[in-house]
C-alpha positions as CSV (number, residue, x, y, z in Angstrom):
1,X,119.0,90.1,121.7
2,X,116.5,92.5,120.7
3,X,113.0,90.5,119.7
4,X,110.6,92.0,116.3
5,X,107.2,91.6,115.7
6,X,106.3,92.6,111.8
7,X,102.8,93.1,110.5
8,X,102.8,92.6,107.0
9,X,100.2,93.8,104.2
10,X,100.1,90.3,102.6
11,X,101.3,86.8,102.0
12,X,103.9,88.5,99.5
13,X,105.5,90.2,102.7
14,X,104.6,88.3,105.3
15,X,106.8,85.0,103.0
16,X,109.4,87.6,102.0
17,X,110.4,88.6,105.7
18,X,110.4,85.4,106.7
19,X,112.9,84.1,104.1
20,X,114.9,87.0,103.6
21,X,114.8,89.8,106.3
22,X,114.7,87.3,109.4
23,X,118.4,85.7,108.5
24,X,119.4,89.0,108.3
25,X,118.2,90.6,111.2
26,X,119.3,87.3,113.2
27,X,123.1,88.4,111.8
28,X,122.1,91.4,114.1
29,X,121.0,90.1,117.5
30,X,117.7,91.0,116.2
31,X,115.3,88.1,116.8
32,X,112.0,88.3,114.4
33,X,108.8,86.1,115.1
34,X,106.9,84.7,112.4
35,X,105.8,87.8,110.7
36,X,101.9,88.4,111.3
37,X,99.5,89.3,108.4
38,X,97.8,92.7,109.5
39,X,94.8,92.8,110.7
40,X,91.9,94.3,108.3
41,X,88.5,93.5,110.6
42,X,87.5,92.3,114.1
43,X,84.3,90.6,113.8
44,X,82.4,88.8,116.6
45,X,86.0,88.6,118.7
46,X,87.5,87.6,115.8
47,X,90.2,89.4,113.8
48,X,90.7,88.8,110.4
49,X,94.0,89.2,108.8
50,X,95.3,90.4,105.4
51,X,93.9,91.6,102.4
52,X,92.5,94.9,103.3
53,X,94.2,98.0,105.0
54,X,91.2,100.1,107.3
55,X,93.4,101.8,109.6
56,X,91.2,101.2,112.8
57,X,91.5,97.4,113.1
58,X,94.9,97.6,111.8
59,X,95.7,100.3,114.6
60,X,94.0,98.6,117.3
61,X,95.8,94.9,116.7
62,X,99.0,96.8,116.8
63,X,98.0,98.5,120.5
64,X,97.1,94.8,121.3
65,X,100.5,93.1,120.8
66,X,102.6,96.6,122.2
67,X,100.5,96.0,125.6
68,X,101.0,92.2,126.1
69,X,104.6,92.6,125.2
70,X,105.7,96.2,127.6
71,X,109.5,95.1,127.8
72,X,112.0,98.2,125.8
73,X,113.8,95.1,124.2
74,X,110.8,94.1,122.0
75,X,109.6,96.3,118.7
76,X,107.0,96.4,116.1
77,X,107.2,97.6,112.4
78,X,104.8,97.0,109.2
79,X,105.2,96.4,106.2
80,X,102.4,98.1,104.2
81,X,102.0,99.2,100.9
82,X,101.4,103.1,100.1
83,X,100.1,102.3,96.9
84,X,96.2,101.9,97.4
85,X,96.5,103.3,101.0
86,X,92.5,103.2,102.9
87,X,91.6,106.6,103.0
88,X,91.1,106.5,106.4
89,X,94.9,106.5,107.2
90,X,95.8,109.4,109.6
91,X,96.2,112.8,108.0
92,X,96.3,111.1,104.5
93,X,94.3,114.1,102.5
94,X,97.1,116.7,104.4
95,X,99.9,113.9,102.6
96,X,98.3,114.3,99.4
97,X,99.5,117.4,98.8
98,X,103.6,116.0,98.5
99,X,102.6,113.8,96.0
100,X,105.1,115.2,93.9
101,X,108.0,113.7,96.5
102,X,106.6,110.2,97.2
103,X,109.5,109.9,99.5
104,X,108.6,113.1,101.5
105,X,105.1,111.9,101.9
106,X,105.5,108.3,102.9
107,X,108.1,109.6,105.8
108,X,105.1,112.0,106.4
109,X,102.5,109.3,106.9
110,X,105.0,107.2,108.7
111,X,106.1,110.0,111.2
112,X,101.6,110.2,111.6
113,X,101.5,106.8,111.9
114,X,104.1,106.5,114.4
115,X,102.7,109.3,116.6
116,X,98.9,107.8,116.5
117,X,100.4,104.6,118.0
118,X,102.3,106.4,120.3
119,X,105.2,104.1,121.4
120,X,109.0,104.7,121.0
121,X,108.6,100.7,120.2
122,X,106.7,101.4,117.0
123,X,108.8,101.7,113.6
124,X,106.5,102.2,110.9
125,X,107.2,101.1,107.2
126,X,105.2,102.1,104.5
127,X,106.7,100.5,100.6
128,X,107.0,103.0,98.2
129,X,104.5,101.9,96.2
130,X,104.0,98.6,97.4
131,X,106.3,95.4,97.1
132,X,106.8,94.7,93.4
133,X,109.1,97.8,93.3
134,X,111.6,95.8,94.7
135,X,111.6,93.2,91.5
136,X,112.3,96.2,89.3
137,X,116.2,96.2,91.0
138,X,117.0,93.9,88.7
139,X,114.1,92.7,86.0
140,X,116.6,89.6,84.5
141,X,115.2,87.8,87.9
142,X,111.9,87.2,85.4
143,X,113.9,84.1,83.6
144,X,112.9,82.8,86.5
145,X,109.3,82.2,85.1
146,X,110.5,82.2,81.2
147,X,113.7,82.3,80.3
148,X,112.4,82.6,76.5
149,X,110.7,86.1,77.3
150,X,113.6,88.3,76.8
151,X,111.8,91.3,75.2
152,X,109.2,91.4,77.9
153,X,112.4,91.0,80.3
154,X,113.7,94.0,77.8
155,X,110.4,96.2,78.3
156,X,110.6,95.7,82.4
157,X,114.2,96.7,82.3
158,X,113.1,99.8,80.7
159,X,110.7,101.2,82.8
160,X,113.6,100.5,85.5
161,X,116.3,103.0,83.9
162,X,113.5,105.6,83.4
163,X,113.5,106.1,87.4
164,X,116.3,106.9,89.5
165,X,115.0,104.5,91.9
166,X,112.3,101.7,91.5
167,X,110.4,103.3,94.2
168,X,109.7,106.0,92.5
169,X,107.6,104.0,89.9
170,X,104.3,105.4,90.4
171,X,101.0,104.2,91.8
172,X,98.9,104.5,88.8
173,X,95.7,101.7,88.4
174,X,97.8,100.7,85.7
175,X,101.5,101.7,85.8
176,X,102.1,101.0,89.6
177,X,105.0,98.5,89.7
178,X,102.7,95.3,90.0
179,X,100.6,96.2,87.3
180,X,103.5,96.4,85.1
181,X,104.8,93.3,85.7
182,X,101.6,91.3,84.9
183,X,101.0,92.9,81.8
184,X,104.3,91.6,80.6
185,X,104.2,88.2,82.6
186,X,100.3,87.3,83.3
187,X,101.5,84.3,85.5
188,X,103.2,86.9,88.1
189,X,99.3,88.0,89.1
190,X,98.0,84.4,89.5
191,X,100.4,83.4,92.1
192,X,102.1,86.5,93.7
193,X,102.9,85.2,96.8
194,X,104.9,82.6,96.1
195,X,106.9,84.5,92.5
196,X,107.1,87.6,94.2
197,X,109.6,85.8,97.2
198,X,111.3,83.9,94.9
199,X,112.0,86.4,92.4
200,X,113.4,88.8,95.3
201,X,115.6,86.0,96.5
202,X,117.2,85.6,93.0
203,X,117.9,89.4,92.9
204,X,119.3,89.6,96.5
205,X,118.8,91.4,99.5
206,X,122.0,93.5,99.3
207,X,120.9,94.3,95.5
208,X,117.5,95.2,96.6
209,X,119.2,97.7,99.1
210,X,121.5,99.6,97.1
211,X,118.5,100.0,94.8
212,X,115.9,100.7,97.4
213,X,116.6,103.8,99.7
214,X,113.8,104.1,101.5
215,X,114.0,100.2,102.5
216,X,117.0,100.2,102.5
217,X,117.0,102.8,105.9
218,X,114.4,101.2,107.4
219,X,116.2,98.0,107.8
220,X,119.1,99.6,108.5
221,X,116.7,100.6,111.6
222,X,115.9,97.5,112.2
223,X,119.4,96.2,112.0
224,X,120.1,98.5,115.0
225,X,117.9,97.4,117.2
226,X,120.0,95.4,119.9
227,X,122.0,99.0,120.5
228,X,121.3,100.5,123.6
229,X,120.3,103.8,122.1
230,X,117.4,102.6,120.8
231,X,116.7,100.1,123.8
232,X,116.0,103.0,125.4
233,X,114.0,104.5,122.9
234,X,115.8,107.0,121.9
């Protein structure tokens, strides 16, 4: 059985993996510890976790765990939004220029990120934007929180079908995929990290996926990772 560390952005993640992605990955010989909330400072010996993205701390946390745990059966991903990503993320201005393919240029900054690290054990996820595009497979989730609120349901359902993909809705300050949301539901904001898991367990993981290319592949990657191909990092 392969073993999976994942660093996630925030408690919206780090709860999501934990309820969703690590039952599925078990299905696959693919054991995940308790996902880890990424690191955003080190400060007198101590690291502090979530809530910001500064690439250096981040980086360096990640080095930490891939030398205490050297075997070729153990791997490391992220789950980080690209949606407000710290300017100094590796060759990020170069990326900038592909902003007219978000999909190009988040495989860009994860193939950068991937070769910064520098380990065959490292699989990099970056969400296109960030998290809440995944609640945009399927906006009828929301009666979750109000079943009553079936023309703001209606509006969220519209900025779907306007995208071939909800990854593709755009990271605007106020038209990225979160922001959206808590203009029509206010409540969404005040307690993401415990809607933004349930919601996504209402839609369902498989939905999420048919919806969701780019996440879709990577935990298809993930998935794989008891093979002996990628044991052997190749």
């Amino acid at each position: 059985m392969a073993r999976l560390y994942l660093f996630a952005e925030g408690q919206t993640e780090q709860t999501f993996a934990d309820n969703l992605l690590k039952q599925e990955l078990a299905r696959h010989q693919v054991y995940m510890h308790n996902p880890i909330l990424i690191a955003h400072a080190k400060k007198k010996g101590r690291t502090h976790r979530g809530g910001g993205r500064k690439y250096a701390p981040m980086k360096n946390d990640i080095i930490r765990f891939l030398k205490q745990e050297k075997k070729e059966d153990v791997f490391f991903t992220t789950m980080i939004d690209l949606y407000a990503i710290h300017p100094d993320f590796p060759r990020l201005v170069e990326s900038e220029s592909m902003g007219q393919d978000p999909l190009q240029r988040v495989e860009f900054l994860e193939q950068c990120f991937a070769e910064d690290i520098g380990d065959h054990r490292f699989i990099p996820y970056i969400q296109l934007h960030e998290y809440e595009a995944y609640l945009f497979s399927d906006p009828t989730c929301f009666k979750y929180l109000d079943t009553e609120r079936t023309k703001e349901i209606e509006t969220l359902q519209a900025i779907a079908s306007q995208y071939q993909t909800p990854e593709l809705i755009n990271d605007g300050q106020e038209t990225a995929p979160s922001k959206r949301i808590i203009a029509q539901f206010p409540d969404y904001g005040k307690a993401k990290s415990t809607f933004g898991p349930q919601l996504a367990e209402r839609i369902g993981l498989q939905k999420i996926r048919s919806k969701c290319e780019h996440f879709n592949r990577w935990l298809s990657r993930l998935e794989s990772l008891n093979k002996a191909d990628l044991e052997n990092g190749k």
